[in-house]
C-alpha positions as CSV (number, residue, x, y, z in Angstrom):
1,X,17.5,18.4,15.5
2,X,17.6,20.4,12.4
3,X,15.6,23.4,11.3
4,X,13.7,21.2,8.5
5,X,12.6,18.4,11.3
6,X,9.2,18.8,11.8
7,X,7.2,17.2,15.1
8,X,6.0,14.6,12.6
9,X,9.4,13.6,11.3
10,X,10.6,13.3,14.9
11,X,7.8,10.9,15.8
12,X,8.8,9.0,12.5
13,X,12.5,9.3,13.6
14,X,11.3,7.9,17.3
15,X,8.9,5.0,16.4
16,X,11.8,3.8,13.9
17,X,14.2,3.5,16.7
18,X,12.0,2.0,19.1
19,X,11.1,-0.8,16.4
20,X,14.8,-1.5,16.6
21,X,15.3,-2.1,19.8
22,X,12.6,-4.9,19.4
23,X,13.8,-9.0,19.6
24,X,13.3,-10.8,16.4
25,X,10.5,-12.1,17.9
26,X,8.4,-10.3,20.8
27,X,6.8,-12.0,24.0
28,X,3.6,-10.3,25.1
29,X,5.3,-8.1,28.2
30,X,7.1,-7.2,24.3
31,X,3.9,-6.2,22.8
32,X,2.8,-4.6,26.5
33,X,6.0,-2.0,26.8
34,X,5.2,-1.6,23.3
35,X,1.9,-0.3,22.8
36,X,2.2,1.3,26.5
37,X,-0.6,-1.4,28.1
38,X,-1.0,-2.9,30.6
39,X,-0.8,-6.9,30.6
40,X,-3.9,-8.1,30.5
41,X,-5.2,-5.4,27.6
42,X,-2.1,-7.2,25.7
43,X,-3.0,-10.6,26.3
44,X,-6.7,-10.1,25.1
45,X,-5.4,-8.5,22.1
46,X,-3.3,-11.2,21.3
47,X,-5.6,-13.1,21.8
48,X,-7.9,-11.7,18.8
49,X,-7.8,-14.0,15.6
50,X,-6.4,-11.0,13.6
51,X,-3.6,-10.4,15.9
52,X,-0.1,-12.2,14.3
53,X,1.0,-14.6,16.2
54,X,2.4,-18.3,16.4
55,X,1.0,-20.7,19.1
56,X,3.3,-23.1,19.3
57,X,2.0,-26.7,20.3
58,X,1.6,-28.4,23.3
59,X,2.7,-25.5,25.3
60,X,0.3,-22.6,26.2
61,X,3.4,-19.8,24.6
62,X,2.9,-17.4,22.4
63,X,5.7,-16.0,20.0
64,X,5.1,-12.6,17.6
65,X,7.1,-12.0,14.7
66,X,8.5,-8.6,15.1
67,X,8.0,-8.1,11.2
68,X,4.7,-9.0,11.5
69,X,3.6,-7.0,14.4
70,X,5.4,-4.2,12.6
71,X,3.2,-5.0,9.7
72,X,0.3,-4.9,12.1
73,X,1.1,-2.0,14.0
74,X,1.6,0.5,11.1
75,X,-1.9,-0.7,9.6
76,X,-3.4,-0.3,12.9
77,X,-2.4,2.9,14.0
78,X,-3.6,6.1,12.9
């Protein structure tokens, strides 16, 4: 830590490296550990039509870009 890092840098410098250690595409126990809730609170927001997602067919799975929960994410969060 320098003398010029500032507590909101270090969040910054945090959040980046937590979005890296995310898969290429995220499972909901992803978006869970994630956002820091529990299971069912990510399930239901998944669930929401504004939530990105791909449901793939036939099977009841549910796969999130990470570049689009990124996306997401930093437009949610405030």
């Amino acid at each position: 830590m320098s003398i010029t890092d500032t507590p909101e840098v270090l969040v910054k410098q945090e959040l980046m490296e937590k979005i890296k250690t995310l898969p290429m595409t995220l499972t909901v126990k992803d978006v869970s550990g994630f956002l820091g809730i529990c299971l069912t609170s990510a399930y239901k927001l998944v669930a929401q039509d504004d939530f990105p997602k791909i449901k793939m067919p036939g099977i009841r799975r549910v796969v999130i870009p990470k570049i689009k929960f990124v996306e997401w994410y930093l437009g949610n969060s405030h």
